[in-house]
C-alpha positions in Angstrom: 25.4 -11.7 -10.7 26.1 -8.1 -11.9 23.9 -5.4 -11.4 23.5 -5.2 -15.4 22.6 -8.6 -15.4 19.4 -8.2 -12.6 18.6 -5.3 -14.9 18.3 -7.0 -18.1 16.6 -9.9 -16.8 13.9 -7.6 -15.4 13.5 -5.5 -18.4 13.4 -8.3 -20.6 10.3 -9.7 -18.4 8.8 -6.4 -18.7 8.3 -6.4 -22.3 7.4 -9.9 -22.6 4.3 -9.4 -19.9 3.1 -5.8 -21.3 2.3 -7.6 -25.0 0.2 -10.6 -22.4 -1.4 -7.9 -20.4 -2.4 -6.0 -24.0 -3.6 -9.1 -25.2 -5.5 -10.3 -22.5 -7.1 -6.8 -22.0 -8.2 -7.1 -25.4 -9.7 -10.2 -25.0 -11.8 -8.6 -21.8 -13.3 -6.2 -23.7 -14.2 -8.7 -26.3 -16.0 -11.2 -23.5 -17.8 -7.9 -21.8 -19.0 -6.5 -25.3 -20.3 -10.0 -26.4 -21.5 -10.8 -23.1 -23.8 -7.0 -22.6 -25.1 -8.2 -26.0 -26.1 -11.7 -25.2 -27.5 -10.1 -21.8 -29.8 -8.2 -24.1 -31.0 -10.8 -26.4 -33.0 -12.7 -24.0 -34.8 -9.6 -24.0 -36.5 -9.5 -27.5 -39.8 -12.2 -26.7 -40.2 -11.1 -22.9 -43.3 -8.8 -22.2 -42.1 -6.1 -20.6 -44.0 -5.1 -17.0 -43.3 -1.5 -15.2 -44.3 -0.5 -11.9 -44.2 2.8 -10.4 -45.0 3.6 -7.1 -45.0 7.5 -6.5 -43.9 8.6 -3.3 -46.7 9.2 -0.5 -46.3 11.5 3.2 -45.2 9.3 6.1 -44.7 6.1 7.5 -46.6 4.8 4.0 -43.7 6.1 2.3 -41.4 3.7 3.8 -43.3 1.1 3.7 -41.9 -1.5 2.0 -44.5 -3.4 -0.8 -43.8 -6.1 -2.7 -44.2 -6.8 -6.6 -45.4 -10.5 -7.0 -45.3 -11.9 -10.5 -44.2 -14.6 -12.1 -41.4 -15.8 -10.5 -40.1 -12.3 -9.3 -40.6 -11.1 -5.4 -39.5 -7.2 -5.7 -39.2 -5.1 -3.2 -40.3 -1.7 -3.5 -41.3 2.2 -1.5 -42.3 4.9 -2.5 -40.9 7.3 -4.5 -39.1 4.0 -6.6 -40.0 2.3 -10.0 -39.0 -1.0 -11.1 -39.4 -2.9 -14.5 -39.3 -6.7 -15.3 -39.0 -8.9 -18.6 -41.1 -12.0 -18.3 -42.2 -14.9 -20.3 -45.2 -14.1 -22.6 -48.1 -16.5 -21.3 -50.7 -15.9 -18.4 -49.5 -14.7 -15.2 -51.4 -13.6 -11.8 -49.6 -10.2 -10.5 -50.5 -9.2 -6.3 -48.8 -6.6 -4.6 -48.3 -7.5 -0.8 -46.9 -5.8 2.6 -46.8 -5.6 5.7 -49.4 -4.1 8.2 -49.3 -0.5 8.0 -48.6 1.3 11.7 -47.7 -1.8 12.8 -44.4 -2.3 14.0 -44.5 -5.6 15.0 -46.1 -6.7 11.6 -43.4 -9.3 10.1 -45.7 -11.3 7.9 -45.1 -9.5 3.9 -48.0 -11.1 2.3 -50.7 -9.8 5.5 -51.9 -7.4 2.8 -52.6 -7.9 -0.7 -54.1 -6.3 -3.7 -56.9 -7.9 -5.5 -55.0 -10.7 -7.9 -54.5 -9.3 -11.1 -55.0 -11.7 -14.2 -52.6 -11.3 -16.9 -52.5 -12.3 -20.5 -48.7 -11.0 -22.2 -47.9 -11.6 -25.4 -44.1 -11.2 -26.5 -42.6 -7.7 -26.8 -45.7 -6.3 -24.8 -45.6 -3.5 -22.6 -47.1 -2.6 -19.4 -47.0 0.2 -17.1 -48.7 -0.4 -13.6 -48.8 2.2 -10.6 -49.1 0.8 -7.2 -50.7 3.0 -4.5 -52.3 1.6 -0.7 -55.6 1.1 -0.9 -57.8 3.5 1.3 -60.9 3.5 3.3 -62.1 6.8 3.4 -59.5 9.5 4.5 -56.9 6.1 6.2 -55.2 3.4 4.8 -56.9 0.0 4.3 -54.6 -3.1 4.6 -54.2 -3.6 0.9 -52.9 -2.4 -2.7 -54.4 -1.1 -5.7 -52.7 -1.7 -9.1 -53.7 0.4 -11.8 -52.8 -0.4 -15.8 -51.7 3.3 -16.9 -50.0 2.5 -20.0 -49.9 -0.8 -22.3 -48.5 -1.0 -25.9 -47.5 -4.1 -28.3 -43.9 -3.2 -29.7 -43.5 -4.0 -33.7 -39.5 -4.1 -33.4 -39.2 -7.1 -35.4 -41.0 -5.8 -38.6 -38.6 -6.3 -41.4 -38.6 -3.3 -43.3 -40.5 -3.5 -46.3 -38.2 -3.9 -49.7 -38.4 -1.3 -53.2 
């Protein structure tokens, strides 16, 4: 075969692949719009639940807590804040850890806030902080969860017609 012929043959492939490529990129972008929409859609009867947990001095800091509600176990230290959609309906929310100081400490439910009764309603917010609990001047083997901010979104009125 000539070299014209190995030449043709490839080029011809070329422009027969770059409309499939075109179209199948189009096609992505379709899928990853539709699917960032449907991914927000779930969204619209969830309460909403924030927690904050402000950065403290030393080994506290690092000390990893865990958000318990629902069925969500989330990990957090200081200095980070998380937020999570859930279900409207009655939930029971406990923050737990490890033993504070204590190296050896493995067990991440050894302390725990005091259970926290919820009551969400759909499209409800909630913003928590989480702080150790304290004796005195030192740490106490526990959490304290404080409601700083709670609002009932009205996203769904329809607007009102002339």
């Amino acid at each position: 075969m000539s070299e014209m012929g190995i030449f043709q043959q490839s080029s011809e492939r070329r422009f027969t692949i770059a409309p499939m490529k075109t179209a199948l990129l189009r096609v992505y972008v379709i899928l990853v719009c539709a699917s960032s929409l449907a991914a927000q859609s779930w969204r619209e009867d969830r309460a909403r639940l924030c927690f904050v947990r402000y950065e403290d001095n030393g080994a506290m800091n690092i000390l990893q807590s865990w958000i318990r509600v629902a069925d969500y176990d989330v990990p957090v230290i200081g200095g980070q804040a998380v937020c999570l959609f859930v279900q409207p309906d009655s939930e029971e929310l406990i923050v737990t850890s490890t033993i504070p100081y204590d190296p050896r400490s493995r067990n991440t439910e050894a302390c725990k806030s005091k259970p926290l009764k919820l009551d969400l309603a759909a499209d409800e917010d909630r913003t928590f902080t989480i702080e150790p609990a304290t004796k005195g001047d030192h740490y106490a083997c526990g959490w304290r969860i404080t409601l700083t901010g709670s609002s009932h979104r009205t996203t769904r009125e329809k607007p009102k017609q002339p």
